[in-house]
C-alpha positions as CSV (number, residue, x, y, z in Angstrom):
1,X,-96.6,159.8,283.6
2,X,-94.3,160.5,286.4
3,X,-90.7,158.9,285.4
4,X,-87.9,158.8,287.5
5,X,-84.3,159.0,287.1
6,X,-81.5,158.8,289.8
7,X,-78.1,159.3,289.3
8,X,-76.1,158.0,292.1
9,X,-72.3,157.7,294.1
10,X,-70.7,154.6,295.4
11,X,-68.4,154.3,298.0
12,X,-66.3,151.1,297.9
13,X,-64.9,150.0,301.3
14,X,-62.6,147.6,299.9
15,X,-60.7,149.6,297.6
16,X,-61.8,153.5,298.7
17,X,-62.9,154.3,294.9
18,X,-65.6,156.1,293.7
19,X,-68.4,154.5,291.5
20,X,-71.3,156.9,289.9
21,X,-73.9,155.2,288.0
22,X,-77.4,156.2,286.5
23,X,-80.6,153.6,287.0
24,X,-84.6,154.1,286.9
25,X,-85.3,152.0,289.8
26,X,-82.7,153.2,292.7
27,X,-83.4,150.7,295.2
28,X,-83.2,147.9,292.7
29,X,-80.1,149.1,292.3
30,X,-79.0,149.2,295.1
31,X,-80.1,146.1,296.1
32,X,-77.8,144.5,293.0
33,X,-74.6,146.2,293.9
34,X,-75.2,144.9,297.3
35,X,-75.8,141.4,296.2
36,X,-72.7,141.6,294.1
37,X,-74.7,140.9,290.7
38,X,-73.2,144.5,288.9
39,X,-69.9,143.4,287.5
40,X,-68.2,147.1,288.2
41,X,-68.5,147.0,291.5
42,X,-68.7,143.0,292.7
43,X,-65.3,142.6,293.2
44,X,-65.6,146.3,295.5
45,X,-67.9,145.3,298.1
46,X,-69.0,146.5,300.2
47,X,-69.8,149.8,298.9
48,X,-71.9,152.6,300.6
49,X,-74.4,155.0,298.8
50,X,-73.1,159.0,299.6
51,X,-74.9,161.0,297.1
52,X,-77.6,160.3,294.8
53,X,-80.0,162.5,292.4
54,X,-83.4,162.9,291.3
55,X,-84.3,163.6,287.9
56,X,-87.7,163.6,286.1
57,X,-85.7,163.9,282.6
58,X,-83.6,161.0,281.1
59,X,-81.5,162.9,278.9
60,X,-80.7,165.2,282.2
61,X,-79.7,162.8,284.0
62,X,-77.2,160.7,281.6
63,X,-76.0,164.0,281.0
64,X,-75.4,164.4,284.8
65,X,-74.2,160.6,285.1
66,X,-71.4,161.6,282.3
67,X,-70.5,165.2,283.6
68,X,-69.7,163.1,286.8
69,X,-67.5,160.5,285.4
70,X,-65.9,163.6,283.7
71,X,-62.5,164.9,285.1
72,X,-63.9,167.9,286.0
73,X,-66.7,166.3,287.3
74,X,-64.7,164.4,289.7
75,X,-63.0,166.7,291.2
76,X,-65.9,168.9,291.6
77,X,-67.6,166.3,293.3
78,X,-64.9,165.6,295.7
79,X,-64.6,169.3,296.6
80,X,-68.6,168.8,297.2
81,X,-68.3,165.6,299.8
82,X,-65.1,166.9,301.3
83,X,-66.4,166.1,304.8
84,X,-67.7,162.8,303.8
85,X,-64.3,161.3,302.8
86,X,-62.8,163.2,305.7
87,X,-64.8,161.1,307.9
């Protein structure tokens, strides 16, 4: 069975925050944040997907969702999209 896991980046425009989250079904996803039905982000649209992550393990990528959320993790991840917030 061939299972997929994405971890994934938000950009808000509204409000220029981060928001990293972890589904099975990316475009799904998506499509809620979009549609304002996730109730961490509707009051930040619009937001943008910059980064997302494939993962064929469950536990790897929860543990990459939390890593992420993690100080460390957040500035790592900053330093990584430097040029994307630049622009």
């Amino acid at each position: 069975m061939n299972r997929k896991f994405y971890v994934y980046i938000l950009h808000s425009y509204k409000d220029k925050g981060l928001y990293i989250g972890f589904t099975n079904n990316l475009k799904r996803r998506l499509t809620e944040h979009a549609n304002g039905k996730v109730t961490a982000t509707h009051l930040r649209t619009p937001v943008k997907l910059i980064h997302y992550e494939y993962f064929i393990n469950e536990a790897d990528a929860k543990a990459r969702e939390k890593f992420l959320k993690s100080g460390y993790g957040r500035q790592q991840l900053k330093a990584f999209l430097k040029e994307t917030f630049s622009n």
